[in-house]
Structures are given as structure tokens and as C-alpha cells.
BALOBA-1460 file (C-alpha; in Angstrom, 3 decimals):
// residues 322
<rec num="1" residu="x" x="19.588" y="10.797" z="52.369"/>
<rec num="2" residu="x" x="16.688" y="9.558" z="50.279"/>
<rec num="3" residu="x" x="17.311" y="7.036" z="47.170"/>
<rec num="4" residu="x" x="18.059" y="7.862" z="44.119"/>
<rec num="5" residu="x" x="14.869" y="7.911" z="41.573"/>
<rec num="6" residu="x" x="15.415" y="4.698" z="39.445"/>
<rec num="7" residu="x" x="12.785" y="5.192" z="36.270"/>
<rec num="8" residu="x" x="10.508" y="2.497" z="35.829"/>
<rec num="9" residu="x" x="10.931" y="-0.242" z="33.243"/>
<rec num="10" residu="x" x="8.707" y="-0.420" z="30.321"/>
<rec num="11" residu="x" x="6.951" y="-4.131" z="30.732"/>
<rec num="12" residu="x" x="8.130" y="-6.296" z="27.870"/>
<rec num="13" residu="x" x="4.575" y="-7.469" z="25.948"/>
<rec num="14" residu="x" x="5.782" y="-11.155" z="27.084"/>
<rec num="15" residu="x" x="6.246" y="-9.742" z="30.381"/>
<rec num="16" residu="x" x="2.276" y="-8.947" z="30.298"/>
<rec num="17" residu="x" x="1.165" y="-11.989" z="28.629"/>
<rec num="18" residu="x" x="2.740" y="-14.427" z="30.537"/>
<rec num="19" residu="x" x="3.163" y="-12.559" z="34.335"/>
<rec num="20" residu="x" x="2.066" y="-14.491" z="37.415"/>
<rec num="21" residu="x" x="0.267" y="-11.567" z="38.419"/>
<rec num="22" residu="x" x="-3.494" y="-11.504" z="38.502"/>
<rec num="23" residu="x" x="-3.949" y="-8.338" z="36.603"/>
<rec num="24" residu="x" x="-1.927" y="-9.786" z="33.679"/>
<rec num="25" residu="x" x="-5.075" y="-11.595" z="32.872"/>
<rec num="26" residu="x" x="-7.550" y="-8.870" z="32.430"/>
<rec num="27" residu="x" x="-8.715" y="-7.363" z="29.298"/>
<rec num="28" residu="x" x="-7.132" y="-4.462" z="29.659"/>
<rec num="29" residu="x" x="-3.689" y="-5.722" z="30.141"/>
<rec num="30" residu="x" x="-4.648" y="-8.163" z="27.404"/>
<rec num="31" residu="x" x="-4.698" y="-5.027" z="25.470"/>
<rec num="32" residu="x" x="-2.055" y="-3.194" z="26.664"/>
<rec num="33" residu="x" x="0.141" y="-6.738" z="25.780"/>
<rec num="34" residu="x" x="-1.278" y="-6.651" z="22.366"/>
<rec num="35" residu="x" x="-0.442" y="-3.101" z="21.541"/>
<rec num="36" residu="x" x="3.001" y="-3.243" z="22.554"/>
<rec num="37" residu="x" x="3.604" y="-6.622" z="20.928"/>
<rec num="38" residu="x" x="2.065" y="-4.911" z="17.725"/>
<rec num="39" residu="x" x="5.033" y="-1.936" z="18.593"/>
<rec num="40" residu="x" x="7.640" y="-4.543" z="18.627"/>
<rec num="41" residu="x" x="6.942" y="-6.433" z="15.473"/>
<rec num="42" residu="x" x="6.158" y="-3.511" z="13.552"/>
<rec num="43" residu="x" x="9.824" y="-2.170" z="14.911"/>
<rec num="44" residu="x" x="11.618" y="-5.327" z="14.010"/>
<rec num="45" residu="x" x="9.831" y="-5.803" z="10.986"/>
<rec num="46" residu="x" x="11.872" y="-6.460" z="7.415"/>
<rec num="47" residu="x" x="10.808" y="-4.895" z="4.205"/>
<rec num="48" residu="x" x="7.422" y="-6.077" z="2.875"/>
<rec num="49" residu="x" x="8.151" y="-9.102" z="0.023"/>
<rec num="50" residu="x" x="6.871" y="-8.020" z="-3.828"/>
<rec num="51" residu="x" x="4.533" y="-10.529" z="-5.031"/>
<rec num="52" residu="x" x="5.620" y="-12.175" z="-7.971"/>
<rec num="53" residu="x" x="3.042" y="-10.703" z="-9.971"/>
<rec num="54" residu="x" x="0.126" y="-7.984" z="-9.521"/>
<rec num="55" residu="x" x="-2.408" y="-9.402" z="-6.787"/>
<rec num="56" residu="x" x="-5.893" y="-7.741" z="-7.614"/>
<rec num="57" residu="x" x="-7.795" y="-7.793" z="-4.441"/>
<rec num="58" residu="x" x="-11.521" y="-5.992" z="-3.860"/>
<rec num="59" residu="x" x="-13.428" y="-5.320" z="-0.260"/>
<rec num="60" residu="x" x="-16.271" y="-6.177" z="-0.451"/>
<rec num="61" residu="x" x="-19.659" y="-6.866" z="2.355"/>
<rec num="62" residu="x" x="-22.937" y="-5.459" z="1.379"/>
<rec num="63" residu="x" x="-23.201" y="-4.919" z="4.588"/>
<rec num="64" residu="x" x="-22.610" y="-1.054" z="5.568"/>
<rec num="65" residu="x" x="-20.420" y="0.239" z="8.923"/>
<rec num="66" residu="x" x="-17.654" y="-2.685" z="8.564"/>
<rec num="67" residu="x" x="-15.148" y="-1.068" z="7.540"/>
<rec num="68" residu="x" x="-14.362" y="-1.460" z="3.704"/>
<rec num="69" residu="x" x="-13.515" y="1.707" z="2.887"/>
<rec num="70" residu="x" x="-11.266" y="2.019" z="6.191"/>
<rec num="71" residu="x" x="-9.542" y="-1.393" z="5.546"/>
<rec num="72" residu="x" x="-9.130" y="-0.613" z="1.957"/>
<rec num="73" residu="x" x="-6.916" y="2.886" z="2.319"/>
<rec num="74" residu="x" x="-5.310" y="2.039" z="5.389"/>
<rec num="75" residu="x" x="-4.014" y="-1.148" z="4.333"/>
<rec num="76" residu="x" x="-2.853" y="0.374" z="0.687"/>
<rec num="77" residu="x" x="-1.426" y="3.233" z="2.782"/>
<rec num="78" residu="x" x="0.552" y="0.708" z="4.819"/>
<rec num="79" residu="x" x="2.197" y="-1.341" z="2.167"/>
<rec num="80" residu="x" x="3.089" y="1.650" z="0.061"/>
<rec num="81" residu="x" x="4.785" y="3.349" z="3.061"/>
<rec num="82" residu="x" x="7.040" y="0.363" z="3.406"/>
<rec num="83" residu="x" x="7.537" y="0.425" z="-0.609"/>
<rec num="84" residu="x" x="5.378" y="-1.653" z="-2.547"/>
<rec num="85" residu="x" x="3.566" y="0.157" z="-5.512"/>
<rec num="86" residu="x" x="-0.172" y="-0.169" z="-4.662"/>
<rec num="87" residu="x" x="-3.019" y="1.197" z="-7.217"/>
<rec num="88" residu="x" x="-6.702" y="2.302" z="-5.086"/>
<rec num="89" residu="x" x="-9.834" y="2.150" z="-7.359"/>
<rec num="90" residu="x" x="-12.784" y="3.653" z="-5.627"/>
<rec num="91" residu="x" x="-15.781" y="2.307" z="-6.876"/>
<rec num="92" residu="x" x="-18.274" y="3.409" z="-4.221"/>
<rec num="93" residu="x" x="-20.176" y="6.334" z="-5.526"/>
<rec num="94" residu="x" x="-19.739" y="7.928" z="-1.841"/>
<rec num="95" residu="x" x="-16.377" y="8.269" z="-2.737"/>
<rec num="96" residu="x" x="-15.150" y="7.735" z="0.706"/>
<rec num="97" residu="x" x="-11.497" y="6.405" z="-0.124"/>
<rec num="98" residu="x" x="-11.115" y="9.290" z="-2.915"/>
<rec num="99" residu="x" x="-11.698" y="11.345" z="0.467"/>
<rec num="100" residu="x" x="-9.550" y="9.469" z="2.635"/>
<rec num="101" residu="x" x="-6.609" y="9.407" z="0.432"/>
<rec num="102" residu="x" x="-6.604" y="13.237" z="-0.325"/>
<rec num="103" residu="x" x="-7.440" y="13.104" z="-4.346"/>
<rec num="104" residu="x" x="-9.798" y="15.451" z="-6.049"/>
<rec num="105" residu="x" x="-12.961" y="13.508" z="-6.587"/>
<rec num="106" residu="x" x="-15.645" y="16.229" z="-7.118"/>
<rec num="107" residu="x" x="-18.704" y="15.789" z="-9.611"/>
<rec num="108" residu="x" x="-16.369" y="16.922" z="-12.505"/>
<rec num="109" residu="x" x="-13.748" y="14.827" z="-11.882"/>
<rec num="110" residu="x" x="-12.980" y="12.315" z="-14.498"/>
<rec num="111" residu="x" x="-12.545" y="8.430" z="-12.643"/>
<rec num="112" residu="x" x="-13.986" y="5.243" z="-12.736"/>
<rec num="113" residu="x" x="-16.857" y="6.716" z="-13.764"/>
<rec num="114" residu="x" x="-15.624" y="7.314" z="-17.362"/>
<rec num="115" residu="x" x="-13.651" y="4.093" z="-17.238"/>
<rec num="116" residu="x" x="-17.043" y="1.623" z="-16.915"/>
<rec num="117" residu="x" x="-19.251" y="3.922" z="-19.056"/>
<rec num="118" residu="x" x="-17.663" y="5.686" z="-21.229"/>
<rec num="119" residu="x" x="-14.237" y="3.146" z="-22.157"/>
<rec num="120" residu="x" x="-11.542" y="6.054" z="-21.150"/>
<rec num="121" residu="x" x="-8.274" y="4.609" z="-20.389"/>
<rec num="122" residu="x" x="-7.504" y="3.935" z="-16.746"/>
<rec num="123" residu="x" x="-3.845" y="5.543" z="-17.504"/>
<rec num="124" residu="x" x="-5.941" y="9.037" z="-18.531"/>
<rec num="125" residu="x" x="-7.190" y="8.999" z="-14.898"/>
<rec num="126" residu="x" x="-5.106" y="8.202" z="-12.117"/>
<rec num="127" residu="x" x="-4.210" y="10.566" z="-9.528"/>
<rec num="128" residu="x" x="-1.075" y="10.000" z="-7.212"/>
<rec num="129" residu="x" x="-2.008" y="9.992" z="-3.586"/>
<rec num="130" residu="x" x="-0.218" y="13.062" z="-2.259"/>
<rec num="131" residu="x" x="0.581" y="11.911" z="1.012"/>
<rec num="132" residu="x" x="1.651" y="8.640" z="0.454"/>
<rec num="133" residu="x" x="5.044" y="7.729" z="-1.822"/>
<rec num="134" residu="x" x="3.686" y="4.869" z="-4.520"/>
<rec num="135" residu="x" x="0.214" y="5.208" z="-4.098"/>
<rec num="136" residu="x" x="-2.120" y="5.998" z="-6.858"/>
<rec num="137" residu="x" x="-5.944" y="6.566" z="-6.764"/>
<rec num="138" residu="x" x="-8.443" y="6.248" z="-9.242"/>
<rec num="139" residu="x" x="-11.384" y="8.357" z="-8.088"/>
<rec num="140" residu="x" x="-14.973" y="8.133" z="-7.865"/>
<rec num="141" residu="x" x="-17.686" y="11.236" z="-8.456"/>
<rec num="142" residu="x" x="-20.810" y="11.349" z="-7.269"/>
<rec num="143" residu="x" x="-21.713" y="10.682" z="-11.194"/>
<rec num="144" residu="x" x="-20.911" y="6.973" z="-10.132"/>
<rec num="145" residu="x" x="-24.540" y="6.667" z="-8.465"/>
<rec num="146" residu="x" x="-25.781" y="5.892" z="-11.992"/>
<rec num="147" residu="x" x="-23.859" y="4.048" z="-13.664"/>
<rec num="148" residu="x" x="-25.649" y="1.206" z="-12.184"/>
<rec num="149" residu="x" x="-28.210" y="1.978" z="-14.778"/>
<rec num="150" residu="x" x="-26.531" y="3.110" z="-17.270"/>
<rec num="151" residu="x" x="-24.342" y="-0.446" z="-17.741"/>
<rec num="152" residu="x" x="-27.501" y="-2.362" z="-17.918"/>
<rec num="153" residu="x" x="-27.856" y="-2.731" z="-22.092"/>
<rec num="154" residu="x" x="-24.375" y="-2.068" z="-22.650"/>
<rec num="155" residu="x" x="-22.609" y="-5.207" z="-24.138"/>
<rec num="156" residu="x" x="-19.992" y="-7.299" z="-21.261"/>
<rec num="157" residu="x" x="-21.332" y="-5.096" z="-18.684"/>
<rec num="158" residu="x" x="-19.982" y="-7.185" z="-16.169"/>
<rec num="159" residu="x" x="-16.659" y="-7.180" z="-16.921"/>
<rec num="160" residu="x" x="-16.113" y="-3.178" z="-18.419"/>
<rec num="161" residu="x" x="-13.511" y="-2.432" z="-15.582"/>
<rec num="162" residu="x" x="-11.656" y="-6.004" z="-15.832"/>
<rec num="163" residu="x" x="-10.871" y="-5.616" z="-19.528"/>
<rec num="164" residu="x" x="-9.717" y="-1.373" z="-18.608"/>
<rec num="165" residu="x" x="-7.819" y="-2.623" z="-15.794"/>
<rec num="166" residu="x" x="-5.737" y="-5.630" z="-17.472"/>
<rec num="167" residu="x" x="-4.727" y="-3.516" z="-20.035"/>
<rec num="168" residu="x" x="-3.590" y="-1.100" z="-17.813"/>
<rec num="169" residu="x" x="-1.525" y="-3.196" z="-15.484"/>
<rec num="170" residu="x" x="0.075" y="-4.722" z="-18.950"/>
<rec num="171" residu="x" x="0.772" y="-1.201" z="-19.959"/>
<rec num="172" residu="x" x="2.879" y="-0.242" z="-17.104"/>
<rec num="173" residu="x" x="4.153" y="-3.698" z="-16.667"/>
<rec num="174" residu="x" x="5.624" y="-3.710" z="-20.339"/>
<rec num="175" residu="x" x="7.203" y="0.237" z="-18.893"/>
<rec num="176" residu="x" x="8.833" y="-1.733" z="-15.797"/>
<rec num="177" residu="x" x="6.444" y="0.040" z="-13.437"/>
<rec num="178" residu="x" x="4.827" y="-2.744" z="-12.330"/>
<rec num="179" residu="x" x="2.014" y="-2.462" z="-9.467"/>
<rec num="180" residu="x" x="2.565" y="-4.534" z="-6.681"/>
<rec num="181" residu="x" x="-1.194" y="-4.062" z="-5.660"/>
<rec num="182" residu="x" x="-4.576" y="-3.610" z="-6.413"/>
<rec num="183" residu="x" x="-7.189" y="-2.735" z="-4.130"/>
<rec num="184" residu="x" x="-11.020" y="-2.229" z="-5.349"/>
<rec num="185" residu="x" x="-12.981" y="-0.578" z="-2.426"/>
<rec num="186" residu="x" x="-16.694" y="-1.588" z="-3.448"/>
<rec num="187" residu="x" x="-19.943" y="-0.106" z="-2.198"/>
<rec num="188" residu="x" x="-22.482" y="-1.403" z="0.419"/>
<rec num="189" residu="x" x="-24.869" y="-3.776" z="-2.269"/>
<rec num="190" residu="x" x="-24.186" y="-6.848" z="-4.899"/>
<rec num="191" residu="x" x="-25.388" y="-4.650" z="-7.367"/>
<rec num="192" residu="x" x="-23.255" y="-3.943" z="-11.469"/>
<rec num="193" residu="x" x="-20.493" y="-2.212" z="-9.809"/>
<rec num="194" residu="x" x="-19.695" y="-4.859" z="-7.256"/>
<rec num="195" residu="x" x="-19.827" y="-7.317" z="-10.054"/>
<rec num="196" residu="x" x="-17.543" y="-5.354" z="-12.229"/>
<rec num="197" residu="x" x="-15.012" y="-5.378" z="-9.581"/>
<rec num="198" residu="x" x="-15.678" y="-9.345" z="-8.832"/>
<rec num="199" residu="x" x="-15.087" y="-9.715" z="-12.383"/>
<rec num="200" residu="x" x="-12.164" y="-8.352" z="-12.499"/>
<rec num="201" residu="x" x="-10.067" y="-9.557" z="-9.140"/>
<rec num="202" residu="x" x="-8.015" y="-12.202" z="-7.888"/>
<rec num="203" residu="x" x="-8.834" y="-12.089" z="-4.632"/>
<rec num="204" residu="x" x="-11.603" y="-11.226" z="-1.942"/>
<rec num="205" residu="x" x="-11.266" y="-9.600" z="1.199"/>
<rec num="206" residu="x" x="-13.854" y="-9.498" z="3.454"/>
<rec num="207" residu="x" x="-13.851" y="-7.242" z="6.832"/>
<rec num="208" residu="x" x="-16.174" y="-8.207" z="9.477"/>
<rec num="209" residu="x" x="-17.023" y="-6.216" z="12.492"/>
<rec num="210" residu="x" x="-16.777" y="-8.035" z="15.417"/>
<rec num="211" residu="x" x="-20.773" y="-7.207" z="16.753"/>
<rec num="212" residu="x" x="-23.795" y="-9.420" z="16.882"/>
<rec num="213" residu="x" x="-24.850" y="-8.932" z="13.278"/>
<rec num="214" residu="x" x="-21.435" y="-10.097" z="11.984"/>
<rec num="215" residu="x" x="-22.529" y="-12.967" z="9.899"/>
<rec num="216" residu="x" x="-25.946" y="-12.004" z="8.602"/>
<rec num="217" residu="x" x="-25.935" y="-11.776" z="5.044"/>
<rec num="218" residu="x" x="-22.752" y="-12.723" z="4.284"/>
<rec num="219" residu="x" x="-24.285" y="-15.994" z="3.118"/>
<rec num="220" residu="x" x="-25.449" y="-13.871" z="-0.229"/>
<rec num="221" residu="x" x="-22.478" y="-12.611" z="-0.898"/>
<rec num="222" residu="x" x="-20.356" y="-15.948" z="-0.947"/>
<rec num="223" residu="x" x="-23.192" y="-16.923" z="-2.979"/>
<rec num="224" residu="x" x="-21.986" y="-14.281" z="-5.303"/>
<rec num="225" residu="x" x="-18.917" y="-14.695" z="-4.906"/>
<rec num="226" residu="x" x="-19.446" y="-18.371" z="-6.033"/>
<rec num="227" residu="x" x="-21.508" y="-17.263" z="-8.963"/>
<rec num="228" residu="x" x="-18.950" y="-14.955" z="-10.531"/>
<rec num="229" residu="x" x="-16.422" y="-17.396" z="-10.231"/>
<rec num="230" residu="x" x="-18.104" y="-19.819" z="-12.233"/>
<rec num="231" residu="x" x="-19.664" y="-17.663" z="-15.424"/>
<rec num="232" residu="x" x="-17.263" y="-14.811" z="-15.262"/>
<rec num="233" residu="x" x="-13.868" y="-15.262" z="-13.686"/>
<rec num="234" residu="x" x="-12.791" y="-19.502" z="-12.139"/>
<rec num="235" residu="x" x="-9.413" y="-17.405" z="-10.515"/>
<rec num="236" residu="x" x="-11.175" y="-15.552" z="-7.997"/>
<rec num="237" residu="x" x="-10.469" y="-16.661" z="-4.734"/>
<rec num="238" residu="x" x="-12.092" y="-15.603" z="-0.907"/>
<rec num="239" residu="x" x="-8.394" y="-15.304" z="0.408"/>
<rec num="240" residu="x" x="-8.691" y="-13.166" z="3.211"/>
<rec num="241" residu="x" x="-10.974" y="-12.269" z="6.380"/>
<rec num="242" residu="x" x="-10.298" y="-8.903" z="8.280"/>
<rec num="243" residu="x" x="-12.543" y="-8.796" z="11.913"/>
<rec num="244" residu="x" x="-12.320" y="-4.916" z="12.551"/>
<rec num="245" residu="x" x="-13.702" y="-3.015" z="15.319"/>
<rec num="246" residu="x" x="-12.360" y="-5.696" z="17.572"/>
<rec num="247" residu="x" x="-12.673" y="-4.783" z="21.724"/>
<rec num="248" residu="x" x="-10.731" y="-6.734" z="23.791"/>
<rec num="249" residu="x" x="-12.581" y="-5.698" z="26.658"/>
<rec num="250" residu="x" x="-15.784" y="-7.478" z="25.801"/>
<rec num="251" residu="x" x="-17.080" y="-10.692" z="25.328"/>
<rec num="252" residu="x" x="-18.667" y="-10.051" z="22.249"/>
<rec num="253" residu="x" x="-15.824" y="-9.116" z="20.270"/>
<rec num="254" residu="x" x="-14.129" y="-12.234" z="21.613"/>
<rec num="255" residu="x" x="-16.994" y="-14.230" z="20.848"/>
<rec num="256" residu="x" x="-17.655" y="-13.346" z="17.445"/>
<rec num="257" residu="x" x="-13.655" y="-13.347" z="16.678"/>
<rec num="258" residu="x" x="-13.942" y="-17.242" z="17.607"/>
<rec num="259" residu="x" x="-17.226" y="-18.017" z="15.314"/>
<rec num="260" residu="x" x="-15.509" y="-16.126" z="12.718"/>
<rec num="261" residu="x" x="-12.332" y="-18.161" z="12.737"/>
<rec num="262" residu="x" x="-14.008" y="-21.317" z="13.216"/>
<rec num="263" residu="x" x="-16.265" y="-20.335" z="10.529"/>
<rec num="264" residu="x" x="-13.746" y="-18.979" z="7.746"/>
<rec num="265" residu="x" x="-10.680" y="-21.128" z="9.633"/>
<rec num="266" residu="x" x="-7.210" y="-19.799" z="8.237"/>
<rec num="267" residu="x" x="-8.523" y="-17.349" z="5.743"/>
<rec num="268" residu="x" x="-8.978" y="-14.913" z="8.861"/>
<rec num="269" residu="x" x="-6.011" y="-12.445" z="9.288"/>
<rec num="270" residu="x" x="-4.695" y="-13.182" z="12.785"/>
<rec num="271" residu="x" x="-4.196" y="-9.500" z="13.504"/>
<rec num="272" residu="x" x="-7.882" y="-8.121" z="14.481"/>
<rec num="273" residu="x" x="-8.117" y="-4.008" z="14.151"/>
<rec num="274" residu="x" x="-9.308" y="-2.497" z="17.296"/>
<rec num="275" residu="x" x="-11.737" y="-0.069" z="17.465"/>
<rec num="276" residu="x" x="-10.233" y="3.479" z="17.773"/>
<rec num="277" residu="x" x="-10.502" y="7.417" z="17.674"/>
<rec num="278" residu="x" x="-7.691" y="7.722" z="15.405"/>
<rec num="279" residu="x" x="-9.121" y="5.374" z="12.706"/>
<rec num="280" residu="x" x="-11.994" y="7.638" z="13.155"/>
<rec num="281" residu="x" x="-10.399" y="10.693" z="13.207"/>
<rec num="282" residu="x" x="-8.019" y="10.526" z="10.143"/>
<rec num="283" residu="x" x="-10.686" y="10.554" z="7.198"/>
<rec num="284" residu="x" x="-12.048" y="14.600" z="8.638"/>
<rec num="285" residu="x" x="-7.762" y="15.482" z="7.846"/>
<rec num="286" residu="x" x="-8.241" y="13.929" z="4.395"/>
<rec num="287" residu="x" x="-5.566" y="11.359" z="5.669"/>
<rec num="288" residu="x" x="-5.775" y="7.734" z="6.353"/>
<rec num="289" residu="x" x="-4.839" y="6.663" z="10.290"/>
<rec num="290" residu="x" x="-0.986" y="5.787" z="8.923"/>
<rec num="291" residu="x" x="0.046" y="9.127" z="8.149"/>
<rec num="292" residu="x" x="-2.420" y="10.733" z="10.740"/>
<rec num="293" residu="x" x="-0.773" y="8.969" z="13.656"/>
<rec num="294" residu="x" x="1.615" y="6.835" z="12.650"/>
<rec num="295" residu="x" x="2.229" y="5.158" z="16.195"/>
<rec num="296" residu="x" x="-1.553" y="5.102" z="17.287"/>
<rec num="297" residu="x" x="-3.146" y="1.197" z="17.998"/>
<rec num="298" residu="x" x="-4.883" y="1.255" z="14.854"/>
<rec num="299" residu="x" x="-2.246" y="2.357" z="13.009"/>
<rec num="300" residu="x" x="-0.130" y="-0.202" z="14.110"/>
<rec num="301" residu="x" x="-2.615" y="-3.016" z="13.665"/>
<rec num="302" residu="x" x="-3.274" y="-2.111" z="10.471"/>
<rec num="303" residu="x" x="0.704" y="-2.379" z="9.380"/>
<rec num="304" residu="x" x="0.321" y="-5.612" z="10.994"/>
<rec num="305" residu="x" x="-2.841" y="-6.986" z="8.893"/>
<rec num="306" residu="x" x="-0.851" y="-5.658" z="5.795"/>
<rec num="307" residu="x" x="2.428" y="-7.490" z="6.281"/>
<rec num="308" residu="x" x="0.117" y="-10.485" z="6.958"/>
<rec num="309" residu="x" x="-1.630" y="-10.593" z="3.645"/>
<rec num="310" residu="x" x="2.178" y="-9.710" z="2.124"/>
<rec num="311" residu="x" x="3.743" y="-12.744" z="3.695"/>
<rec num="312" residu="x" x="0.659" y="-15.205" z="2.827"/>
<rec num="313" residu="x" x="1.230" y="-14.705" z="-0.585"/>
<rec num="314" residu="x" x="5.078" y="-15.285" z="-0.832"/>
<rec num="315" residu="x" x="4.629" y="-18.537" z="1.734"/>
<rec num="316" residu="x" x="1.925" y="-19.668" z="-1.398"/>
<rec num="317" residu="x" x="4.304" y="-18.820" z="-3.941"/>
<rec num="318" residu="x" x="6.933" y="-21.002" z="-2.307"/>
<rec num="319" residu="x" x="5.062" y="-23.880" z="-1.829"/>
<rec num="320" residu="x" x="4.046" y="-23.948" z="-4.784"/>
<rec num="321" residu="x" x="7.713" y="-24.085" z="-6.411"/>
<rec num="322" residu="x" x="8.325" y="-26.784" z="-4.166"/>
């Protein structure tokens, strides 16, 4: 009589990391370790922490291809999902995130647009993502592409969608509907609009694609970074660095991931977002890659990356109490 089938075990991701075995140290089983460690701490996970007030955060890199846009929905998405109340502003004419997020954005669509130009009221203008609970979007048109020009004699040009936005989060503050975040998803130059938002933030994050080119011309923008913060807003901060498109197969990823780190030290996220079909995929369903496929890698790492920017700011909070 033959023996009874006994299923096979799923391997713990400590099981992978640390086995004797010689596989256990190639990439792919360094990746395979890595997504199901992702799986278990997204499983075991608590509720993300509120901050204790409103953190204002714009990606930014003039650089194209990185992933702003990407980083920017996906990481709202994935702290409004586990209920924090999280505001989107698209400010890249493309309108990318408007796209991503499943609002109406077309060329007669009142957003931002009419906010920097024309002084409507942010509350006039905001759309509630329909997929996601507690996420609201304000769009961008394609009438965007000129207000470049068009802010150039105004008066405060630079800082149009700060003094619109403040009043906005006082507004529902002062209603007890606070917004946890703020995320500013700026387009590919250091041009008006990408001062505007610079202007008007708390924080910087930065993704960085983990290819050859990574750190070319990044140099500028710090240097902009640096100027805003000294003419038009001292509480802006470079908090956070996001390495996306990260293949653990290759040496390259690996080897930029370690300049990067050495380069920005703790500001990098430790959770790097792999490159993946699904992150790909979601924006053609008008979806972001956590309601697409909730369970896929990149799904999964981006959860990760959000409860890591969560956390940061309640460990700052507390040690600054102490």
C-alpha cells in the first residue's frame, strides 16, 4: 500500500533567509523570502497610527519614468484602505493620478487648474476617489499645461496653492474632518507648478529607480529644494527616499540600492518596490495596484513603504515629547 500524500509545507520567509541550503542564497529565493516576509507583516500588521496633525508631503524628481505618479496613488491608496483620511492633488498636467484613481479629469473639469489661476476654493473641487473609502482627489485637466505661463505676472505666484490649501485643511479641521494626509504628485520639471507645491509642503518624497541614471540630476533638485526652503517655506523637509523598480535578481538594482542609502542614509524607506506587471497593469483599469490585486508583490510592498512613512512620523513625534 503506497503512503499517504502529506501536502507540502509552505517555507516560512525565515526558513528561506536563513536555510543551510545553497539555493537559499540566490536571487530568486532572495525574492521569494522577501515577498512572503512582505505577506506576513502586512498580515500581522496593526492599524496605521494618525499623525498628530496633517503631514503635507509632494513627489517630486524632474526626472521622468521613476515612478511619482505610481508612488503617489498607490501609497495614498494604501493608507486610506487601512483608514487614514488622505487628500491626492494632481498637479501634473498629464493627469496621470486623476487617471489612476478613477476621477473625472477631462478638459472641462474644474481642478487645480482653477485653484492656482483662477483662486476657486479647493472645497468647490474635490472629487472622492470611488474605489477607495477616505480618499479624495483633486484633479488635473489638460488646461494645467499653461498655467505655467499664465502664473508668471500674477502676484505670490509661488505660493497660490499653499495659501488655497491651508485654508482648506483649516476648514475641514475646524468641521472635525481632519485629513490625515496630503500627497502632491508633481510633474517631470522644476518649473511654477513644482514650486507651488514646494511652497506649500512639509515634506519631500523622492522615488528613485534603481537603474544607472538614478542619481543624475537630482543634484538640481535638492538645490531647489534648498532654495524654497530658505525664501519661501524654512519647514520643508527631504524626509523620505522611495528606490522603485527594484530587481533583486540583478546587480544593478542592488548596487544602486546601496549608493542610494549610503548617499541619502536613513531617509531611504527600507522597503524597495519591485518592478512588476501589476503595478503596470492597474492604471489601463483606472485602478491603482491595491485594489487591482490586492495580494500581488507590488501591492504588498507598497502597503509596506506606507506603514513605514506612518510609523516614522509617530517615532518623531515621540521623541520629541520626550
Amino acid at each position: 500500500m503506497s503512503e499517504p500524500f502529506v501536502p507540502p509545507t509552505v517555507p516560512r520567509a525565515s526558513d528561506l533567509a536563513h536555510s543551510g541550503d545553497v539555493l537559499a542564497d540566490t536571487p530568486l529565493a532572495r525574492e521569494v523570502a522577501d515577498s512572503l516576509q512582505r505577506q506576513q507583516n502586512v498580515e500581522s500588521a496593526e492599524p496605521m497610527p494618525r499623525p498628530a496633525s496633517t503631514r503635507v508631503m509632494i513627489v517630486a524628481n524632474q526626472k521622468g519614468g521613476v515612478g511619482k505618479t505610481t508612488t503617489t496613488v498607490n501609497i495614498a491608496a494604501a493608507m486610506a484602505t487601512h483608514g487614514l483620511r488622505v487628500l491626492v492633488i494632481d498637479l501634473d498636467p498629464q493627469g496621470n493620478a486623476s487617471t489612476a484613481l478613477n476621477v473625472e479629469h477631462s478638459a472641462d473639469t474644474p481642478g487645480v487648474y482653477e485653484v492656482l489661476v483662477d483662486g476657486q476654493k479647493i472645497d468647490e473641487l474635490v472629487q472622492p476617489c470611488p474605489d477607495v473609502e477616505n480618499l479624495d482627489v483633486l484633479p488635473a485637466s489638460i488646461a494645467l499645461a499653461g498655467a505655467e505661463i499664465e502664473l508668471v505676472p500674477m502676484v505670490a505666484r509661488e505660493t497660490r496653492l499653499r495659501r488655497a490649501l491651508d485654508e482648506f485643511l483649516e476648514r475641514n479641521a475646524q468641521a472635525d474632518r481632519p485629513y490625515d494626509y496630503v500627497f502632491v504628485d508633481c510633474p517631470p520639471s522644476l518649473g511654477l507648478l513644482t514650486v507651488n507645491a514646494l511652497a506649500a509642503a512639509r515634506e519631500v518624497m523622492i522615488p528613485i529607480q534603481c537603474e544607472y541614471y538614478a542619481l543624475e540630476g537630482l543634484s538640481q533638485l535638492i538645490k531647489t529644494v534648498d532654495m524654497v526652503q530658505d525664501q519661501l517655506n524654512p519647514s520643508l523637509n527631504l524626509s523620505t527616499i522611495l528606490l522603485t523598480m527594484y530587481d533583486a535578481r540583478t546587480r544593478l538594482s542592488a548596487g544602486v540600492a546601496d549608493e542610494v542609502r549610503s548617499y541619502f542614509s536613513d531617509r531611504v524607506l527600507k522597503t524597495a518596490i519591485p518592478r512588476s506587471v501589476r503595478i503596470s497593469e492597474a492604471p489601463s483599469y483606472q485602478q491603482t495596484v491595491i485594489t487591482y490585486d490586492a495580494s500581488s508583490p507590488g501591492s504588498l510592498s507598497y502597503l509596506e513603504a506606507a506603514r513605514e512613512i506612518a510609523e516614522a512620523a509617530t517615532m518623531k513625534e515621540t521623541e520629541s515629547q520626550s
